[in-house]
N, C-alpha and C positions, 0 to 999 in steps of 0.2 A: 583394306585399301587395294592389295596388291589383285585382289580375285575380281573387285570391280570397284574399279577408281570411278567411272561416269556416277554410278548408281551412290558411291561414298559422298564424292562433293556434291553431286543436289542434295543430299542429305544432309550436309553440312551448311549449306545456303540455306537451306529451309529452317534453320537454326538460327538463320539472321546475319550469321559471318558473311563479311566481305572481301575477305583478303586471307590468301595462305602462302606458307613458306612450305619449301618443298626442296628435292636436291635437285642438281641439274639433269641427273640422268636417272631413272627415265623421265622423261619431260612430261609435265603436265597441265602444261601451258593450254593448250586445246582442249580437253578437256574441264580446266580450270572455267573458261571463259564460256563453254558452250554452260556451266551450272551458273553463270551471273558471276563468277570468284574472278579476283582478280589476283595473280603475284608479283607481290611487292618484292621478293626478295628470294632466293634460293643459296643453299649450302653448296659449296665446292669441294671438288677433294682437297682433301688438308694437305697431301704428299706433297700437291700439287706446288706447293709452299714450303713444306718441309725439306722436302729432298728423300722422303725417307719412306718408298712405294711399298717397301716387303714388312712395314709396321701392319699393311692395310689388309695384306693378305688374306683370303676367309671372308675380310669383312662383307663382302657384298657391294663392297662401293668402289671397284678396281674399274677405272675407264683403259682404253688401248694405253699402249708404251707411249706411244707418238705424241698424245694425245697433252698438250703442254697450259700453262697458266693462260698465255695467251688466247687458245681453244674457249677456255672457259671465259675469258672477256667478253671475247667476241659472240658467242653464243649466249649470255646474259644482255648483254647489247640488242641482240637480235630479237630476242625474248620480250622486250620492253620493260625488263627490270632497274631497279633502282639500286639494290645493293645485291653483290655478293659476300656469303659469308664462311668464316672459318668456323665450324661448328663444334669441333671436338681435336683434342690431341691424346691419339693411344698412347700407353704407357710406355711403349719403347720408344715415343717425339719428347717423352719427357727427362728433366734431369736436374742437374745444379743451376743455379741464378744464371750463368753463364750461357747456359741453352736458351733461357727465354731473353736475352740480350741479343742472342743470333737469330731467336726467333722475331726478336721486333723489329731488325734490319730487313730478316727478308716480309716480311707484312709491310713493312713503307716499299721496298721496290715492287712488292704486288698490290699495293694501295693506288702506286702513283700511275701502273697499268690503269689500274682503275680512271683514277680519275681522268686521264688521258680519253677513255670512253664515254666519259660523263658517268661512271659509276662510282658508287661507297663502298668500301670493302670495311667488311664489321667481324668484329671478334667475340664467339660466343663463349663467357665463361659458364666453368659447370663451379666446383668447389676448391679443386684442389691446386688453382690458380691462386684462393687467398689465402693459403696455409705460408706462413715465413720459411724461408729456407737464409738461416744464418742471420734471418731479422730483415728481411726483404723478403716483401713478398710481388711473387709471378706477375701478377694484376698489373700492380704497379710500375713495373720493369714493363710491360708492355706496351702500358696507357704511355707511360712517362718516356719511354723511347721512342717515339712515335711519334708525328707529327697528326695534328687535331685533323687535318683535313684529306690525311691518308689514312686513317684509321679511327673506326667509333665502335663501341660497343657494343655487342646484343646481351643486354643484362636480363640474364634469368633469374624471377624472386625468389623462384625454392632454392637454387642453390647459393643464394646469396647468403639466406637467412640461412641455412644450414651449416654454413661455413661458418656462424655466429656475424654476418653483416649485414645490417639494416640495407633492406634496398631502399629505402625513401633515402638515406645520405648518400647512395650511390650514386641516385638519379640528381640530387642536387649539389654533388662535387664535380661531374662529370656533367653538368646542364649542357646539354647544345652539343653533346659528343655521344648522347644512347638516343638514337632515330627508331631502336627495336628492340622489342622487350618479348621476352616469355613470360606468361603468366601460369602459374600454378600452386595452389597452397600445401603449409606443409602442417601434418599433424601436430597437436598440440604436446608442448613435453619431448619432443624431438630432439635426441644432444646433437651436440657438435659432430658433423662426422667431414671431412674431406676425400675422403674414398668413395667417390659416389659406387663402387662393389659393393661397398659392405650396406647400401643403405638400404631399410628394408621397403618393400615396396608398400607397404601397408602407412609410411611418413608420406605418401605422393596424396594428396587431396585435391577435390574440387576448390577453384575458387569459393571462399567463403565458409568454406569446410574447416578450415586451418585457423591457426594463430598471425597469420599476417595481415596488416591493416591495413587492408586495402583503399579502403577511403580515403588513408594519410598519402598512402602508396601513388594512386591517381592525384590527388590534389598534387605533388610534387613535380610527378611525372607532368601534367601538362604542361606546368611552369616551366621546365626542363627543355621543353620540346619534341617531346618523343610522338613521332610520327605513327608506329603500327604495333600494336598488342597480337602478341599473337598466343592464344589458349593452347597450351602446350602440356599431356600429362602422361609421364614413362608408367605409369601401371594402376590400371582404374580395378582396384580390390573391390569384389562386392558389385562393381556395378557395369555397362557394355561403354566401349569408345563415345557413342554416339549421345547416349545417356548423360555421362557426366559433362560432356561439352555440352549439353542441354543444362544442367547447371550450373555453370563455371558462366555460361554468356546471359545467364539469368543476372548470377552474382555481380558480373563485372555492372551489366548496366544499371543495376540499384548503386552499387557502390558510387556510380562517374556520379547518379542524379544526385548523390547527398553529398557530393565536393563543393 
């Protein structure tokens, strides 16, 4: 992507995709639109939310000092997006129940930025949001603190099922609160892991590949409301980027036709 973004998305248009999530910087809005793509949605920095800039360090994803939540409203706003989202928390954002209680305060006063632009601001879990800490778990302290219309979900199915939870009761606890989903399967025989570190990349599958059932999955999901799928896969073993999202949008649209 990063060596040529234009030549990636017609690539990925020509696959039939209409819509991609992306971060906000570098922007790919121009690009997106001159291949037919549209985005629905882009990733913010988490600091941005967290307070906590020197977790990011390294990562690649460090905007200016100056550079504040508001920044990023306004530039999602400008962009003709619908949601921004919290994608990831490094492991120094993480901690006891108590951190994802401050975490859910500040996501409703960066929600309600939002909404104020006419934007959603969504929460992407990975795994280790649905591990209990002390018999609560993360997920819940987040959803549950939080007001429905500052804050929805972006539920990824690998990691949901990985964490040992059915996305299809995800999507129909939270109906009318996941506008966005990732999709990606997970190997068959895959334990339980919440460290998304330790998990091998050889459990990431194509849609259809995997042990999730997708058919039940969509059937729920449209009940639910969920507005944008987006084919999302951390490590394609054995096959090219481009390759297995040629599979996965194969999968997905047998699976919608037989709901």
């Amino acid at each position: 992507m990063q060596a040529d973004a234009a030549g990636t998305l017609k690539a990925i248009a020509g696959l039939g995709y209409r819509y991609i999530e992306s971060g906000l910087r570098p922007p790919l809005d121009a690009a997106a639109k001159a291949a037919g793509l549209r985005e629905a949605s882009a990733y913010a920095p988490t600091y941005l939310v967290t307070g906590n800039r020197q977790a990011w360090v390294g990562s690649g994803e460090l905007v200016p000092e100056d550079y504040r939540w508001t920044n990023a409203v306004d530039e999602a706003k400008a962009r003709g997006l619908e949601y921004l989202v919290i994608v990831y928390l490094m492991k120094a954002e993480r901690g006891g129940i108590d951190v994802y209680r401050d975490l859910a305060a500040k996501l409703a006063k960066a929600g309600e930025a939002c909404r104020k632009a006419g934007l959603g601001l969504a929460y992407h879990a990975h795994a280790f949001e649905y591990e209990a800490i002390g018999g609560v778990r993360p997920i819940d302290v987040l959803l549950g603190e939080t007001p429905r219309d500052l804050l929805s979900l972006e539920l990824d199915t690998f990691w949901a099922s990985i964490a040992g939870v059915d996305p299809v009761k995800m999507v129909e606890t939270h109906a009318g609160r996941v506008p966005l989903v990732h999709l990606k399967d997970k190997a068959r025989g895959t334990p339980v892991q919440y460290d998304e570190g330790k998990v091998p990349h050889e459990a990431f599958k194509e849609v259809g590949a995997g042990e999730i059932d997708y058919r039940r999955f969509f059937a729920a999901a449209e009940k639910a409301g969920v507005k944008y799928y987006y084919v999302e896969q951390d490590y394609t073993v054995g096959s090219t980027p481009l390759d297995s999202l040629r599979v996965s949008r194969q999968a997905v649209a047998a699976a919608i036709a037989r709901t």
